[in-house]
DSSP file (Angstrom, degrees, kcal/mol; ACC not computed):
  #  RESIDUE AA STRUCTURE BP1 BP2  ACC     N-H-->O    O-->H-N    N-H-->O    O-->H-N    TCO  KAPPA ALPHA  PHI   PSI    X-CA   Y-CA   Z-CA
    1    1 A X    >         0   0    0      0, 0.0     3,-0.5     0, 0.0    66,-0.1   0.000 360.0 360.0 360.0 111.9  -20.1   -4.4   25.6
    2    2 A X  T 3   +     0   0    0     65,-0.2    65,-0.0     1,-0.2     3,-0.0   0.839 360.0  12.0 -60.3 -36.3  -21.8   -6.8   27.5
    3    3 A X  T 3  S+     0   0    0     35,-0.0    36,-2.7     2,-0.0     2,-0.3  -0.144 118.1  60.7-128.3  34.1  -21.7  -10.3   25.4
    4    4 A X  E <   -a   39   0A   0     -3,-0.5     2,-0.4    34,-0.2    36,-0.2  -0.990  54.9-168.0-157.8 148.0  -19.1   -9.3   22.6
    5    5 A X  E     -a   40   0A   0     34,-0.6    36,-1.4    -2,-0.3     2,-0.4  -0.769  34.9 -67.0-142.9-160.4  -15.7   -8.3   22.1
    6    6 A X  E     -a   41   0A   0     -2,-0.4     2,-0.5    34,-0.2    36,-0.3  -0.514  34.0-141.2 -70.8 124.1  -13.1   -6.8   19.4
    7    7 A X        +     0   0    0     34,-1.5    36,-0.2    -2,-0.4    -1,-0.1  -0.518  39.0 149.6 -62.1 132.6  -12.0   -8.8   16.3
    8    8 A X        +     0   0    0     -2,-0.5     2,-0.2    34,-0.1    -1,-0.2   0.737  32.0 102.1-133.6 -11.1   -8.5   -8.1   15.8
    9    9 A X     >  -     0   0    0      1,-0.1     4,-1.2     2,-0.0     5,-0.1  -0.577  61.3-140.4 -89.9 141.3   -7.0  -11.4   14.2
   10   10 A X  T  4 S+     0   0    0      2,-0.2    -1,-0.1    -2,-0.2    -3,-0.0   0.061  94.2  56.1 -91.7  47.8   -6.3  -11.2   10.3
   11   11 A X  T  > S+     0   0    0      3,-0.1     4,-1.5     2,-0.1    -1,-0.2   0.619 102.3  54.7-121.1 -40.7   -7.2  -14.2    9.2
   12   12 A X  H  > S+     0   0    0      2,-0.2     4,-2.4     1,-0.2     5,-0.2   0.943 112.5  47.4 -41.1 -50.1  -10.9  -14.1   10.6
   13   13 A X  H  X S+     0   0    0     -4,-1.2     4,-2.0     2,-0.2    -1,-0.2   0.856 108.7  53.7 -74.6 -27.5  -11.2  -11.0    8.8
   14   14 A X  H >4 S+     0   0    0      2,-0.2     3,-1.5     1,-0.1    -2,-0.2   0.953 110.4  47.0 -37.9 -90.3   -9.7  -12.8    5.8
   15   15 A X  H 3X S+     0   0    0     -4,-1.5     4,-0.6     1,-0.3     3,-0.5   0.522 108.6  54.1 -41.9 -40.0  -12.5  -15.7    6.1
   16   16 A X  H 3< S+     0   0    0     -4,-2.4    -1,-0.3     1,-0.2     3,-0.3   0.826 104.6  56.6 -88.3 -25.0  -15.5  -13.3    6.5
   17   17 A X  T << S+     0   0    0     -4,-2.0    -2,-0.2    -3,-1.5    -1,-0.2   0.578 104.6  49.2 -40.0 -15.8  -14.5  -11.6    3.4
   18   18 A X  T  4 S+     0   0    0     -3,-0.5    -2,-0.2    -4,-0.1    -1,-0.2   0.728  99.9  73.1 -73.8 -30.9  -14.6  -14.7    1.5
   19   19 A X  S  < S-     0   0    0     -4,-0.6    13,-0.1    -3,-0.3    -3,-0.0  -0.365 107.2 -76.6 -93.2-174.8  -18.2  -15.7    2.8
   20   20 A X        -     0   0    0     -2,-0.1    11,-0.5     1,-0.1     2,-0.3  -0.277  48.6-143.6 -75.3 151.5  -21.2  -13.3    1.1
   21   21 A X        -     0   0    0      9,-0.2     2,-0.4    -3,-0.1     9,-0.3  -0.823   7.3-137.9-102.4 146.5  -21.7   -9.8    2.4
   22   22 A X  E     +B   29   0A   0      7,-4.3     7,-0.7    -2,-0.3     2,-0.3  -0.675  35.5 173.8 -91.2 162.6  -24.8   -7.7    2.9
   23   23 A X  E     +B   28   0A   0     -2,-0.4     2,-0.3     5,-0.2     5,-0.2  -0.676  18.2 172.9 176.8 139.3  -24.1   -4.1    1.8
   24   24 A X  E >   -B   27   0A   0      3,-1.5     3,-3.5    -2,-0.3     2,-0.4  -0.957  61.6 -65.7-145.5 144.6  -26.1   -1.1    1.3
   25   25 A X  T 3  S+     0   0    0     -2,-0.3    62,-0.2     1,-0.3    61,-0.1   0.173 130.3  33.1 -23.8 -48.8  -24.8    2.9    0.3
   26   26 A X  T 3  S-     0   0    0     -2,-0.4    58,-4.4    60,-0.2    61,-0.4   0.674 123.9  -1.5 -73.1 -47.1  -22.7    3.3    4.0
   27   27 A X  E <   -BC  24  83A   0     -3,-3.5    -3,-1.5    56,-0.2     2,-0.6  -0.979  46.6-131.3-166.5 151.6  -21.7    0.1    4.5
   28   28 A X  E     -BC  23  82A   0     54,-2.1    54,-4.2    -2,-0.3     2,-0.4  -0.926  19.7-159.1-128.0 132.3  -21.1   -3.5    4.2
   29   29 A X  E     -BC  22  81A   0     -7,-0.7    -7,-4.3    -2,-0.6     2,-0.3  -0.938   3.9-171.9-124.2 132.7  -21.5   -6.4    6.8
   30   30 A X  E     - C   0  80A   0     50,-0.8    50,-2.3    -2,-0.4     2,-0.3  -0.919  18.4-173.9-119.8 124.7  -20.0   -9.5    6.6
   31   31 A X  E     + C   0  79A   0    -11,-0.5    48,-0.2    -2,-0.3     2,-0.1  -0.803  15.0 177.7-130.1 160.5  -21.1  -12.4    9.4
   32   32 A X  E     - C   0  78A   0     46,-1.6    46,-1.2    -2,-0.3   -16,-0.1  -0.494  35.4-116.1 162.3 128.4  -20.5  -15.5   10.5
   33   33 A X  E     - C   0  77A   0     44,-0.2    44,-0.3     1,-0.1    43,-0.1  -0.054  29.1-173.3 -65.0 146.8  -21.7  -17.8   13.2
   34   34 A X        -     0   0    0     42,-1.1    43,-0.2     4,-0.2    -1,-0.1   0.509  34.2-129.9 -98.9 -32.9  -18.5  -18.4   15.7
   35   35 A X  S    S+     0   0    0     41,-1.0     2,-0.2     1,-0.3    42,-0.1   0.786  73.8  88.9  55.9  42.9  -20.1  -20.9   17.6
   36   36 A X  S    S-     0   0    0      2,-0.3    -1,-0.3    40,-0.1    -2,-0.1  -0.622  96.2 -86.8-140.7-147.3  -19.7  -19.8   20.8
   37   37 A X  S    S+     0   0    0     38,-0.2     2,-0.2    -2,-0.2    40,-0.0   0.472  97.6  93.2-112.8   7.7  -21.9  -17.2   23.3
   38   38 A X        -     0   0    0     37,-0.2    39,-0.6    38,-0.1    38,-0.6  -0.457  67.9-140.9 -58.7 143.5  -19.8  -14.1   21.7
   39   39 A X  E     -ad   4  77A   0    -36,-2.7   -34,-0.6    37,-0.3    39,-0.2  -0.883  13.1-152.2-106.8 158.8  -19.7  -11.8   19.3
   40   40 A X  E     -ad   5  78A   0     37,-1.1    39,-2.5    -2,-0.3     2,-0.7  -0.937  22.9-165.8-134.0  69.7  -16.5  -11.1   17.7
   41   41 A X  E     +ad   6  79A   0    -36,-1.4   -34,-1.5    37,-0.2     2,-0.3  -0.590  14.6 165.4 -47.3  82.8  -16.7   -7.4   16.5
   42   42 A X  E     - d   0  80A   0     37,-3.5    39,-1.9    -2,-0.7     2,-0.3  -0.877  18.9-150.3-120.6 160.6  -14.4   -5.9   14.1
   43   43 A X  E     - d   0  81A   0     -2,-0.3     2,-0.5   -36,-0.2    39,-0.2  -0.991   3.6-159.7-128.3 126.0  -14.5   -2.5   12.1
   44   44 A X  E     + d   0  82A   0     37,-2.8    39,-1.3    -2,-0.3     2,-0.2  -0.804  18.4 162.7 -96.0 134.9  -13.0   -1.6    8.8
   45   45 A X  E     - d   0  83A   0     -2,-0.5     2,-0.2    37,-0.2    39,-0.1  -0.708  27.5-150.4-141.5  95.5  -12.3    1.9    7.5
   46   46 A X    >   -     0   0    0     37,-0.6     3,-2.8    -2,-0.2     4,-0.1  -0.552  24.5-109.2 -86.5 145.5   -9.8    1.9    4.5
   47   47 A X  G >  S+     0   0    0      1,-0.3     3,-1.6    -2,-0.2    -1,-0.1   0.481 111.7  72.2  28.2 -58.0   -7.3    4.9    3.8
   48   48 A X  G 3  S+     0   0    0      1,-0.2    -1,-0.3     2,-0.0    -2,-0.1   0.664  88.2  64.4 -61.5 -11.4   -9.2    6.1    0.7
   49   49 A X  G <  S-     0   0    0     -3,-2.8    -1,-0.2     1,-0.1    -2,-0.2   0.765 114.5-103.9 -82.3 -17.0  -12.2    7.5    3.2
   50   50 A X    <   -     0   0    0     -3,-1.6     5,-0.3     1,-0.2     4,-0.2  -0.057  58.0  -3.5 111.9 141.8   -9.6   10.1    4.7
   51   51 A X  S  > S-     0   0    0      3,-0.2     4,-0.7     2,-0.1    -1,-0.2   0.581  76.2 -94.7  31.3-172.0   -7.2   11.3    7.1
   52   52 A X  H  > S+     0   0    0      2,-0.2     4,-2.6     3,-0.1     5,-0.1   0.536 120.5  52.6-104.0 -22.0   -7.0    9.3   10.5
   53   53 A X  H  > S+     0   0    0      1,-0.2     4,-0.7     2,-0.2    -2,-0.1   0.661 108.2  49.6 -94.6  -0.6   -9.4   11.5   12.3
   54   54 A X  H  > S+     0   0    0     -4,-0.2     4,-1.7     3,-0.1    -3,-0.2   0.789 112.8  40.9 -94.8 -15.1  -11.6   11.1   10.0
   55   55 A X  H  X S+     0   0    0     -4,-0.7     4,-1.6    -5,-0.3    -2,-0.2   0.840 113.9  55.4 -91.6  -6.9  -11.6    7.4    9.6
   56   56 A X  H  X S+     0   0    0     -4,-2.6     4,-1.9     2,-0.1    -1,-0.1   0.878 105.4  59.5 -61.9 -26.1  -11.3    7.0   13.8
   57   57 A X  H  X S+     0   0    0     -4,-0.7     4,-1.7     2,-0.2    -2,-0.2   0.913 107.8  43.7 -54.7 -53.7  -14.6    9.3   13.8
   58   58 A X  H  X S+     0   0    0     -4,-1.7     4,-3.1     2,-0.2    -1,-0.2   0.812 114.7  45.1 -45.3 -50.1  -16.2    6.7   11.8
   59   59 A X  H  X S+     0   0    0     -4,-1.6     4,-1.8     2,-0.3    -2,-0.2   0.904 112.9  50.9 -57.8 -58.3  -15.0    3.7   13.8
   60   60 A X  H >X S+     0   0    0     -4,-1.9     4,-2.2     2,-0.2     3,-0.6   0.958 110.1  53.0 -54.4 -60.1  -15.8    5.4   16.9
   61   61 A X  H >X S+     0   0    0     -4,-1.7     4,-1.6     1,-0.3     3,-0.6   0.863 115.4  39.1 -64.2 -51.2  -19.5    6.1   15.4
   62   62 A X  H 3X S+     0   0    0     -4,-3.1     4,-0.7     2,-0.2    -1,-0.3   0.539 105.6  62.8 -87.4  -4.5  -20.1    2.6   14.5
   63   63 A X  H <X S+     0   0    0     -4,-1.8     4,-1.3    -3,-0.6    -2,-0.2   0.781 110.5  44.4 -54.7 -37.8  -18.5    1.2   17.5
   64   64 A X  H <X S+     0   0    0     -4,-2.2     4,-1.2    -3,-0.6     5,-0.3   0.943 102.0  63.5 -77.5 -42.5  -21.2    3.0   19.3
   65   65 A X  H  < S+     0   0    0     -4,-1.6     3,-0.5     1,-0.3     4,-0.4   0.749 110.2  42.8 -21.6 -55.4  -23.9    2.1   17.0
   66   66 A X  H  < S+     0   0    0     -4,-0.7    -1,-0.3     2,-0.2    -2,-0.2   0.781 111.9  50.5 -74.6 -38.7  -23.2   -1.4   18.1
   67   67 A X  H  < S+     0   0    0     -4,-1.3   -65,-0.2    -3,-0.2    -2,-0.2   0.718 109.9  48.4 -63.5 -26.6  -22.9   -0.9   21.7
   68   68 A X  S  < S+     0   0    0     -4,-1.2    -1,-0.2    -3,-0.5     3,-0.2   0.727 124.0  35.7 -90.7   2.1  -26.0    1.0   22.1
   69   69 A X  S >> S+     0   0    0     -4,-0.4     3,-1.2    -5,-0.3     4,-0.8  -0.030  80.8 115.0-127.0  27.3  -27.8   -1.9   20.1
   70   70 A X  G >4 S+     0   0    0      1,-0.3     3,-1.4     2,-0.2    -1,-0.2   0.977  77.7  53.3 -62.5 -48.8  -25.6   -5.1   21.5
   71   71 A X  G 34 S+     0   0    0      1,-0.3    -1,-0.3    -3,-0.2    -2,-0.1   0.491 103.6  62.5 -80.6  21.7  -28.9   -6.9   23.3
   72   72 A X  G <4 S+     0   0    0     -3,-1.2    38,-2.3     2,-0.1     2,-0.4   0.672  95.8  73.8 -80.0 -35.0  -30.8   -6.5   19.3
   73   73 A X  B << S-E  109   0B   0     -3,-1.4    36,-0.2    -4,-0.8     4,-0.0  -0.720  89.2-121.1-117.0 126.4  -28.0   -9.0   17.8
   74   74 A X        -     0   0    0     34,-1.9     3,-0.2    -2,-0.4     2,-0.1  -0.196  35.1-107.1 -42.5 136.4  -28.0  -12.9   18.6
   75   75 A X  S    S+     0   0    0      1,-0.2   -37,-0.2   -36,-0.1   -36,-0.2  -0.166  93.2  52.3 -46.6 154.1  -24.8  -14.4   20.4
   76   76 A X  S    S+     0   0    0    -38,-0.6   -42,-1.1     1,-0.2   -41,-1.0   0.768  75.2 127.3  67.3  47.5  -22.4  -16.3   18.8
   77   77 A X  E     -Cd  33  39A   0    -39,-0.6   -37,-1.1   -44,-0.3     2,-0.6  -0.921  48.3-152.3-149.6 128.2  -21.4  -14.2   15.5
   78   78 A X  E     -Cd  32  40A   0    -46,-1.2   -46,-1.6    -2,-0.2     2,-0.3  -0.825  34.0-175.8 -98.4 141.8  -18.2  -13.1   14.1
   79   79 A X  E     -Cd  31  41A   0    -39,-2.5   -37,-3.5    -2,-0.6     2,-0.3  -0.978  14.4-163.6-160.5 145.6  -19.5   -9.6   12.1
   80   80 A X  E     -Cd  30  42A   0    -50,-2.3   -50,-0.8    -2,-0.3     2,-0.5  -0.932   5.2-164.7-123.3  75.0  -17.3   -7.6   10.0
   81   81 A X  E     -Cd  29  43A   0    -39,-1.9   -37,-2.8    -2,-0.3     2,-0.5  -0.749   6.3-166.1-113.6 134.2  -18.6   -3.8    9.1
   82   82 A X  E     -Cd  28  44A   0    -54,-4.2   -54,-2.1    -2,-0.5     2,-0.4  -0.873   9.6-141.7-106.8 130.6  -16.9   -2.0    6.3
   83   83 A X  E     -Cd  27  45A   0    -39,-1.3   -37,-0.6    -2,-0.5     2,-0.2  -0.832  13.1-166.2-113.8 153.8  -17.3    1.4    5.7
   84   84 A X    >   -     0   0    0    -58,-4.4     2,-5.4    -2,-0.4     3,-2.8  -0.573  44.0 -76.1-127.5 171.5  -17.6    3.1    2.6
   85   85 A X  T 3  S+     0   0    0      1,-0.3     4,-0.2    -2,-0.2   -59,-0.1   0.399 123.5  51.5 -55.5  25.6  -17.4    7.0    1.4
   86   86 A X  T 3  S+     0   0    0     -2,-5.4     4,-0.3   -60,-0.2    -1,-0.3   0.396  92.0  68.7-141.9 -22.6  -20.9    7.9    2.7
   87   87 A X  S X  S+     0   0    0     -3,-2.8     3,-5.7   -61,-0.4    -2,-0.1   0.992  93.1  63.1 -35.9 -64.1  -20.6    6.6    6.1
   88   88 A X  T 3  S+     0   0    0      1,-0.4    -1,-0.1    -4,-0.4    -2,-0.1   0.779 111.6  35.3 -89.1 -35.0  -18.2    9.5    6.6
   89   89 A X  T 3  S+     0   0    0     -4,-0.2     2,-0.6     1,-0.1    -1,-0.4   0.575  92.0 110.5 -83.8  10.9  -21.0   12.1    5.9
   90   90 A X    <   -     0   0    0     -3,-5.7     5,-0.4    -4,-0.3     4,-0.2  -0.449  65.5-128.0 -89.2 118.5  -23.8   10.4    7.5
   91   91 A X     >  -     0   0    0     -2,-0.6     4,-1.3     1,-0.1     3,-0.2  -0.139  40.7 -96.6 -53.3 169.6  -25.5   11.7   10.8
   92   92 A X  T  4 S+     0   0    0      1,-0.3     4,-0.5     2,-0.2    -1,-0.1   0.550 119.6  48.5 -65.8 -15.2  -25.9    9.0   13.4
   93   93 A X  T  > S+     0   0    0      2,-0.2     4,-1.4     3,-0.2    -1,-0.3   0.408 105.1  60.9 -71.9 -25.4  -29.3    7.8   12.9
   94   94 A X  H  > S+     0   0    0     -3,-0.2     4,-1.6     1,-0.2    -2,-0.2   0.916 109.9  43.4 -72.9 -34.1  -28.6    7.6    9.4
   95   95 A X  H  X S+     0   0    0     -4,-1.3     4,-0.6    -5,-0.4    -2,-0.2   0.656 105.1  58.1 -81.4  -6.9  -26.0    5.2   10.6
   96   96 A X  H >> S+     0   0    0     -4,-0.5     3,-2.1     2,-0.2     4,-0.9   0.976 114.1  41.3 -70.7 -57.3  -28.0    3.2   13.2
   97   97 A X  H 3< S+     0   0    0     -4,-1.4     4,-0.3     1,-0.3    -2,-0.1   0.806 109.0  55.2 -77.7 -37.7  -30.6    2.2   10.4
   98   98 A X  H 3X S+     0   0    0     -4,-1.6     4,-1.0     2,-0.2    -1,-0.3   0.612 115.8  38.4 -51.9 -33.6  -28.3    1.7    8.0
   99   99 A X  H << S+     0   0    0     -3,-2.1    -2,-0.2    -4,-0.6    -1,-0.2   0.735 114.2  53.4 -90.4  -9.2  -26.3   -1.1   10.5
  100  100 A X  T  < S+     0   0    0     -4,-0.9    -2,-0.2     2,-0.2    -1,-0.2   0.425 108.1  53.2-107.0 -10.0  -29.4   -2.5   12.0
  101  101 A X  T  > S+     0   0    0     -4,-0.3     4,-2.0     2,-0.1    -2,-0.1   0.796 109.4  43.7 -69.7 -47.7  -30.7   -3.2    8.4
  102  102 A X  H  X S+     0   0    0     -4,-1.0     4,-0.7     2,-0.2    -2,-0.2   0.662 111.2  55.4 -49.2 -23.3  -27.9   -5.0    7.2
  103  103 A X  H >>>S+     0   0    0      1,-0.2     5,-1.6     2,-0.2     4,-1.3   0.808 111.8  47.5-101.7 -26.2  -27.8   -7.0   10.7
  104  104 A X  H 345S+     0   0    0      2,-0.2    -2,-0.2    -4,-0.2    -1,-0.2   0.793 112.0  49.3 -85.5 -18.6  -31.6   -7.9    9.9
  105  105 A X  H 3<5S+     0   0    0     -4,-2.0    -2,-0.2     1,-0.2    -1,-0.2   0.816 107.6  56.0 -57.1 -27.8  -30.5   -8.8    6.4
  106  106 A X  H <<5S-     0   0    0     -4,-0.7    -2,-0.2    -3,-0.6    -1,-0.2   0.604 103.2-132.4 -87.8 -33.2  -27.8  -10.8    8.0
  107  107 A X  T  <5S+     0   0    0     -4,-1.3    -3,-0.2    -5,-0.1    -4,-0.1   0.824  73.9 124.4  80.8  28.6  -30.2  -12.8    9.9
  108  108 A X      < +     0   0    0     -5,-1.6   -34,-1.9    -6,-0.1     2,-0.3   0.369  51.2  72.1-109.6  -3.7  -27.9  -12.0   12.6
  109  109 A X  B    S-E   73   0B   0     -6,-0.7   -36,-0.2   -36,-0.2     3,-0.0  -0.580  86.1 -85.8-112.4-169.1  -30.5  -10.3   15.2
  110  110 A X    >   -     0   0    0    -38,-2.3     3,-0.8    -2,-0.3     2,-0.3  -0.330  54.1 -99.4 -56.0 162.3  -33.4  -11.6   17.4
  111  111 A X  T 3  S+     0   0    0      1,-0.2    -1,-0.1     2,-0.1    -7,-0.0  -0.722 102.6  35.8 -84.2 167.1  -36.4  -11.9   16.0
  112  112 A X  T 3         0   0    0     -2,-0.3    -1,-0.2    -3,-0.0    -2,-0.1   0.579 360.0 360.0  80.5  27.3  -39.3  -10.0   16.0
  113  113 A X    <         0   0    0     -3,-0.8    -2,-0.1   -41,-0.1    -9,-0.1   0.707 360.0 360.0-115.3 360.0  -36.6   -7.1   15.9
Protein backbone atom coordinates (compact mmCIF):
# COMPACT_ATOMS: atom_id res chain seq x y z
CA UNK A 1 0.00 0.00 0.00
CA UNK A 2 1.49 2.85 -1.35
CA UNK A 3 -0.21 6.04 0.52
CA UNK A 4 -2.07 4.23 3.42
CA UNK A 5 -1.56 2.14 6.31
CA UNK A 6 -3.40 -0.15 9.03
CA UNK A 7 -5.79 1.26 11.69
CA UNK A 8 -5.19 -0.50 14.67
CA UNK A 9 -5.99 2.05 17.62
CA UNK A 10 -9.47 1.50 19.38
CA UNK A 11 -10.62 4.63 19.93
CA UNK A 12 -10.41 5.76 16.16
CA UNK A 13 -12.47 2.84 15.46
CA UNK A 14 -14.67 3.98 18.33
CA UNK A 15 -15.06 7.60 16.69
CA UNK A 16 -15.86 6.32 13.12
CA UNK A 17 -18.55 4.31 14.47
CA UNK A 18 -20.20 7.20 15.99
CA UNK A 19 -20.03 9.37 12.64
CA UNK A 20 -22.73 8.00 9.81
CA UNK A 21 -21.91 4.85 7.87
CA UNK A 22 -22.59 3.90 4.27
CA UNK A 23 -23.78 0.21 4.12
CA UNK A 24 -25.05 -2.02 1.53
CA UNK A 25 -25.87 -6.22 1.79
CA UNK A 26 -21.79 -7.22 2.35
CA UNK A 27 -20.71 -4.48 4.11
CA UNK A 28 -20.58 -1.25 5.83
CA UNK A 29 -17.99 1.70 5.51
CA UNK A 30 -17.51 4.16 7.96
CA UNK A 31 -15.02 7.38 6.92
CA UNK A 32 -13.52 10.12 8.08
CA UNK A 33 -11.19 12.83 6.84
CA UNK A 34 -7.68 12.44 9.08
CA UNK A 35 -6.24 15.40 7.73
CA UNK A 36 -3.19 14.32 6.79
CA UNK A 37 -1.70 12.58 3.14
CA UNK A 38 -2.84 8.98 4.57
CA UNK A 39 -5.24 6.67 4.70
CA UNK A 40 -5.80 4.96 7.89
CA UNK A 41 -7.24 1.44 6.94
CA UNK A 42 -8.84 -0.82 9.28
CA UNK A 43 -11.05 -4.01 8.82
CA UNK A 44 -13.80 -5.44 10.99
CA UNK A 45 -14.99 -9.03 10.87
CA UNK A 46 -17.02 -9.92 14.09
CA UNK A 47 -17.14 -13.65 15.61
CA UNK A 48 -20.79 -14.28 14.63
CA UNK A 49 -19.49 -14.56 10.63
CA UNK A 50 -17.43 -17.78 11.73
CA UNK A 51 -14.43 -19.62 12.63
CA UNK A 52 -11.04 -17.68 12.40
CA UNK A 53 -10.29 -18.88 8.97
CA UNK A 54 -13.14 -17.94 7.80
CA UNK A 55 -13.20 -14.45 9.10
CA UNK A 56 -9.10 -14.03 8.14
CA UNK A 57 -10.41 -15.11 4.49
CA UNK A 58 -12.54 -12.18 4.58
CA UNK A 59 -10.08 -9.75 5.92
CA UNK A 60 -7.51 -10.95 3.62
CA UNK A 61 -10.16 -10.49 0.60
CA UNK A 62 -10.91 -7.05 1.43
CA UNK A 63 -7.49 -6.07 2.30
CA UNK A 64 -6.79 -6.89 -1.28
CA UNK A 65 -9.76 -5.18 -2.62
CA UNK A 66 -8.22 -2.05 -1.27
CA UNK A 67 -4.76 -2.59 -2.29
CA UNK A 68 -5.57 -3.38 -5.85
CA UNK A 69 -7.83 -0.12 -5.80
CA UNK A 70 -5.54 2.28 -3.35
CA UNK A 71 -4.71 5.07 -6.35
CA UNK A 72 -9.12 5.21 -6.85
CA UNK A 73 -9.44 6.61 -3.04
CA UNK A 74 -8.45 10.34 -2.09
CA UNK A 75 -5.64 10.76 0.63
CA UNK A 76 -6.27 11.83 3.88
CA UNK A 77 -9.14 9.42 5.18
CA UNK A 78 -9.54 7.25 8.20
CA UNK A 79 -12.12 4.32 6.62
CA UNK A 80 -13.55 1.61 8.62
CA UNK A 81 -15.14 -1.56 6.57
CA UNK A 82 -17.38 -3.95 8.42
CA UNK A 83 -18.28 -7.06 7.16
CA UNK A 84 -21.40 -8.69 7.40
CA UNK A 85 -22.77 -12.50 6.74
CA UNK A 86 -22.74 -12.14 2.92
CA UNK A 87 -19.35 -10.93 2.49
CA UNK A 88 -18.32 -14.42 3.59
CA UNK A 89 -20.03 -15.99 0.48
CA UNK A 90 -19.38 -13.42 -2.02
CA UNK A 91 -16.92 -13.97 -5.01
CA UNK A 92 -14.35 -11.28 -5.34
CA UNK A 93 -15.81 -9.07 -7.87
CA UNK A 94 -18.82 -9.18 -6.01
CA UNK A 95 -16.76 -7.71 -3.38
CA UNK A 96 -14.79 -5.08 -5.36
CA UNK A 97 -18.12 -3.44 -6.46
CA UNK A 98 -19.65 -3.72 -3.44
CA UNK A 99 -16.47 -1.67 -1.66
CA UNK A 100 -15.95 0.72 -4.40
CA UNK A 101 -19.63 1.66 -4.21
CA UNK A 102 -19.77 2.42 -0.75
CA UNK A 103 -16.25 4.42 -1.14
CA UNK A 104 -18.20 6.51 -4.00
CA UNK A 105 -21.05 6.89 -1.58
CA UNK A 106 -18.57 7.98 0.89
CA UNK A 107 -17.35 10.65 -1.24
CA UNK A 108 -14.11 9.27 -0.30
CA UNK A 109 -12.67 8.58 -4.05
CA UNK A 110 -11.41 10.76 -6.89
CA UNK A 111 -13.64 12.02 -9.04
CA UNK A 112 -14.72 11.09 -12.27
CA UNK A 113 -14.17 7.51 -10.75
Amino acid sequence: MKFSSSLKLNHIFRRLYRSGGRANAMLVLYARPNHTQRNHVGITVGKKLGHAVVRNRVRRRLREVYRLNEEAFTPGWDIVVVARSRAIGASFSELTDAYLSLAEKSGILHSGQ
